[in-house]
Structure formats: structure tokens, C-alpha cells
N, C-alpha and C positions, 0 to 999 in steps of 0.2 A: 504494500500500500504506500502511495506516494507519500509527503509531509502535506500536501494541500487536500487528499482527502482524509490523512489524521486529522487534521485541523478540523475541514468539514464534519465530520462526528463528532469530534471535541462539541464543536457548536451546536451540533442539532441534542446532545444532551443541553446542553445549558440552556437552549429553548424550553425543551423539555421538562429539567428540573425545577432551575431557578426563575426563568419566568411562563411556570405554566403555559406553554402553549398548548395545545390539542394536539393529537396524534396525527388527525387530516391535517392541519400546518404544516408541522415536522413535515411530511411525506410528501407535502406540496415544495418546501423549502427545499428538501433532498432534490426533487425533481429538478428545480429552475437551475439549482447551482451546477447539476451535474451535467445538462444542458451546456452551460459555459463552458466547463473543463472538460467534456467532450470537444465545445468549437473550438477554443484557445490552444488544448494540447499543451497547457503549462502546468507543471509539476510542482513550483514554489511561489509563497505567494507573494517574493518581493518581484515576482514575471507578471504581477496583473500591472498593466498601462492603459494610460488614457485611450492610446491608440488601439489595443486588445478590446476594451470595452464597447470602440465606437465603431469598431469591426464587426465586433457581436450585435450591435444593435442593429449594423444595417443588414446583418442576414438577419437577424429576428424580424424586421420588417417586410425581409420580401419570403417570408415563411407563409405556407397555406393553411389558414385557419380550417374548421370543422366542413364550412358550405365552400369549401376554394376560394374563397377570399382571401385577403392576406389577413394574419391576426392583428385584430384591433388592439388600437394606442394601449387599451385599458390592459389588457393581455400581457404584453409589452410590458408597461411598467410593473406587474408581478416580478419578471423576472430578475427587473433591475431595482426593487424593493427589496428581495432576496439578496441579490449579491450586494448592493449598499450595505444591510443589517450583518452581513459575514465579517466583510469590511472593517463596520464598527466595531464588529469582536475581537478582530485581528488587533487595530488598534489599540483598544482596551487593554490586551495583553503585552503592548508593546513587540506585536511583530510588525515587520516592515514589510508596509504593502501599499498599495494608491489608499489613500487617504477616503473616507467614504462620504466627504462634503462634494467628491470630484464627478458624483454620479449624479445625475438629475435627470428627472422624470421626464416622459416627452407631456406633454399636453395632451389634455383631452375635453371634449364639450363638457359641459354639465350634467351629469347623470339624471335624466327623467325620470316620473315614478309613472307607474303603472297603480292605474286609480279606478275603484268604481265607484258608482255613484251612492247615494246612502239609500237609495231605493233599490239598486242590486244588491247591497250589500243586506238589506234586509229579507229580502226575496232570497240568498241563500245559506242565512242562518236559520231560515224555516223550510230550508227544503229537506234536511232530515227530518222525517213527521210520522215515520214509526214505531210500534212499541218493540219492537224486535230488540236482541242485544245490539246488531251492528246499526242500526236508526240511533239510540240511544249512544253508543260511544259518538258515532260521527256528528250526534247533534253538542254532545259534552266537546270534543274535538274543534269544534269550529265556534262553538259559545265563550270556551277557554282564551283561546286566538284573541278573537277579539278584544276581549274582557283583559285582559293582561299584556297583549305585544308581542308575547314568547317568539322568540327564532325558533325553530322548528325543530330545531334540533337539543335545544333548553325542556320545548315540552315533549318531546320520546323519553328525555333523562329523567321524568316523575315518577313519584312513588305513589304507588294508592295511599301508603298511610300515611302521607303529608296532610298536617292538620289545616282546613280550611275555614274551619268553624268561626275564625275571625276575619273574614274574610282579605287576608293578605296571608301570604308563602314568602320564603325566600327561593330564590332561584342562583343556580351556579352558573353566570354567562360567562363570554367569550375571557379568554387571561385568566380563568376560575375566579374572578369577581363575585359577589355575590353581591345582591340590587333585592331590593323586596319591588313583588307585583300584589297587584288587588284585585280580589274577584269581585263583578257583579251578583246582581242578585239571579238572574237568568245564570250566570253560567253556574254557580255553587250549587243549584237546582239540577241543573241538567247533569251537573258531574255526579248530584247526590242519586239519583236516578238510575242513573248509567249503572254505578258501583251495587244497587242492592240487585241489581238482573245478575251480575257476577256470580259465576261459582266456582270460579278457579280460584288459585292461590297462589299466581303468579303476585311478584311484586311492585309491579311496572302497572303505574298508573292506566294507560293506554295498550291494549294487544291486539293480536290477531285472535280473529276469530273461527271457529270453525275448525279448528288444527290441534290435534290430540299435542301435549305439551311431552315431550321424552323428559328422563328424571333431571338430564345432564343441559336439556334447552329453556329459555325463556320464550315466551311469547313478546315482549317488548315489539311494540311496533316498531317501522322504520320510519324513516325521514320520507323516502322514496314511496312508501304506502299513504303517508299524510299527502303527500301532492297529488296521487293518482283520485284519492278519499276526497278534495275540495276540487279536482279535475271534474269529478263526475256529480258533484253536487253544483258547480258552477253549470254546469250544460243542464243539468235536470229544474234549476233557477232561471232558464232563456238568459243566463250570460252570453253571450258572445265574444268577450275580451277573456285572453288567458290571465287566471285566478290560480296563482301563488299562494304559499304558509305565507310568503314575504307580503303580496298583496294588501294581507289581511292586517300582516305589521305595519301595510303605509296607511292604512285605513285608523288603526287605532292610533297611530301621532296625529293627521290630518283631523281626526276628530276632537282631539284634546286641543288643538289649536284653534280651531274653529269655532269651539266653545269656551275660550280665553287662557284655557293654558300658559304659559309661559314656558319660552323655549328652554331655560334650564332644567324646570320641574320634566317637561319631555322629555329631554337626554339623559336622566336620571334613570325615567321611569324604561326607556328603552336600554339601557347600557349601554351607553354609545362613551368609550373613551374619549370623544373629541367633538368639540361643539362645533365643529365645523360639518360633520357625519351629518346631525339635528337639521343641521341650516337648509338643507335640501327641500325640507319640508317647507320653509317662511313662503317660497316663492306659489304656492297654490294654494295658503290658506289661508289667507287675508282677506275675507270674504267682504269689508267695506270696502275697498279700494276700487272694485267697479264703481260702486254705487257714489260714491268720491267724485272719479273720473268723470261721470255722467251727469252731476251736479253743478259741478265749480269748470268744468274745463270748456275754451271758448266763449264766456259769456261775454266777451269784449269784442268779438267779430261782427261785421258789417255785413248785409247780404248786397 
């Protein structure tokens, strides 16, 4: 093993350890860096240069994304986020390597949200409307969502026997942070419901259904079952727009704004490290600024 991929291990434990990352991280980190030290072909890391780097970027840009495109900006800077952050580790340690202020991101537009309206969004928190176990989880499943923000991946990590009774949990997000959420009165309802149709004895708040449990497996639902789960409830709702776990999370900031929130309390209640993550949201939820615009604007023109 070379001294650049000791290092690289060195760092993907220290991710790992010391600043809590997630395992999908790690494995995403491993991939972008080894990506580079596949193209560069450099063995130590005082051989990373400006020039290596700006090599790397311009085949990273005429690389062919998923549809033959080439990969978008945003794609891109994943990988040069990664090797920045190695960088700063290298640094940190005092090994000699390009400095990791030398990498800067390319540009990208403003990340849009994918929005529906509060009339679909009601239309498909009633589209589970059976008494059955799987009506009952998918209505507690998407009542939760909303009711709380959860990434999708925060609400597979639940425990049935997390106390709800006062209607807030803690939650373990992204960095193992841990944020309290708050349930509504509909979703603590719909979760109380869901749990007494139960007869298993799995631990995981959320499972599959239908599927004999072996001694040595969990029923734990997946990430990938929740999106196919609001897939098919979004179509059975006359959505037409694709409806994300995420959707659901731009729905419950857009609506805490809308009804006067404040964007700190927001970024709080989503776990967002960085209030700049939040800020995406100001720009569609000002709901006077039309009414503003329509009032005051032009009244000094002439016909």
C-alpha cells in the first residue's frame, strides 16, 4: 500500500471516529479520492499540485454522467469537497501537500426545491385510508414526515419504544447530532394506531410487512421502500410532480415559514449545520411580497 493510500485510511477512520461521519460518507469519500489517485497516478502527497488538480477537474468535466451528459457542477464539487477535506487533514498533521484553501469549488445555480402545493400535500397525507397494517404504517409514515422534517433516513433509524407521549423525541441527524423534533396531534395518533395493529416484536419503529422475520433479521424498513411507499401514494393522490421523503422535508420548512417561523428556529428544527443550507427556503416563502409588489409598485407611472 502506497503512503497516500495509508494516509487515505488514516482519514477515513478519523471521519469515522472523531467526527462521526456515517458509513455512506466514508464510502462516498473513499470513492471521490480514489477516483483522483486512480487519475493523478501519485503515490505521495507532497505530488498533489495545483496543476494535478486542474487536470483532474477538467476530465471530471468532460466525464459522462448517469443520462450521457456530462456530470453536473454539483457532482463535481463532491469530489473536490473530498479531496479539499483530505487536504485539511494532511495539513493538520503537518504533512506537506497543496494547501486545501488552493481548491475551490466551481459554481453552481441555486439549488431549487421541488414543492407541492398545501392542497396536494393534503390530498396525500389522506391517501392512506385503510384499516389494514400496511394503510396504517404508510398513513403513520407520511403523518411523521411531515409532523417532524425527518430525512428519511433519521426516520428508518426509530425505535417503536421511543417515548412520544410528550409529544417531542430526540433524533440522531446527520454528524450524530442530536436536534429534538415534535409530533402533531394527527401524526402521534396515526403512529398510536399503526403500533397497537403490531404483532411482531421487531424493534424498529417502521417495517416490512408481510415477510416472516428469520431469528438472525430485522424487518427495519429501508430508505428505498419509504420512497417507493410516498411514490405510490403521490400517484394514488393525482400528484403529478415527483414526491420525495425530501419533498415532504421542503414542505414542513416552507410551512413553518409561511406561518412566521423564523429562519433560525427552522434550521434548528431541520438540523441543518449551516444557515446558509435554511436560506434556500426564504426565497419561496414570503408569501406578502407578491401582495407588496402589487400594491406599492408603479403607482407613479403615467399612461
Amino acid at each position: 500500500m502506497s503512503e497516500l493510500q495509508t494516509l487515505k485510511q488514516q482519514f477515513l477512520e478519523y471521519l469515522e471516529i472523531e467526527r462521526g461521519r456515517s458509513l455512506n460518507t466514508i464510502g462516498n469519500y473513499s470513492h471521490y479520492l480514489d477516483r483522483f489517485f486512480e487519475y493523478s497516478k501519485i503515490k505521495e502527497p507532497k505530488n498533489i499540485t495545483d496543476d494535478i488538480v486542474r487536470e483532474f477537474r477538467l476530465w471530471l468535466n468532460r466525464q459522462a454522467g448517469i443520462n450521457g451528459e456530462t456530470l453536473k457542477k454539483r457532482t463535481q464539487n463532491y469530489y473536490l469537497i473530498a479531496l479539499r477535506s483530505f487536504l485539511k487533514y494532511l495539513a493538520n498533521r503537518n504533512i506537506t501537500s497543496l494547501p486545501p484553501e488552493r481548491i475551490e469549488l466551481a459554481k453552481v445555480p441555486e439549488r431549487g426545491l421541488d414543492l407541492i402545493s398545501s392542497e396536494e400535500l393534503t390530498r396525500l397525507l389522506l391517501a392512506p385510508n385503510g384499516s389494514d397494517l400496511k394503510s396504517l404504517r404508510d398513513k403513520a409514515i407520511l403523518e411523521l414526515l411531515f409532523s417532524t422534517g425527518l430525512r428519511v433516513s433519521e426516520l428508518c433509524s426509530l425505535s417503536r419504544y421511543m417515548d412520544i407521549s410528550k409529544d417531542e423525541f430526540s433524533v440522531r441527524g446527520k454528524g450524530e447530532k442530536v436536534r429534538v423534533v415534535f409530533v402533531s396531534q394527527e401524526a402521534k395518533q396515526a403512529v398510536k394506531t399503526y403500533l397497537n395493529k403490531r404483532e411482531d416484536m421487531d424493534d424498529a419503529l417502521f417495517v416490512r410487512i408481510s415477510e416472516k422475520k428469520t431469528s438472525n433479521s430485522s424487518l427495519r424498513i429501508t430508505a428505498r421502500s419509504i420512497e417507493r411507499i410516498i411514490k405510490h401514494y403521490a400517484i394514488k393522490a393525482g400528484i403529478s410532480k415527483k414526491v420525495t421523503p425530501h419533498v415532504i422535508r421542503h414542505s414542513f420548512a416552507t410551512d413553518l415559514l409561511q406561518n412566521g417561523a423564523d429562519i433560525r428556529s427552522v434550521q434548528a428544527l431541520l438540523g441543518h449545520a449551516n444557515i446558509n443550507t435554511t436560506q434556500i427556503y426564504t426565497h419561496v416563502t414570503d408569501k406578502g411580497l407578491k401582495d407588496i409588489h402589487k400594491a406599492f409598485h408603479g403607482k407613479n407611472r403615467t399612461n
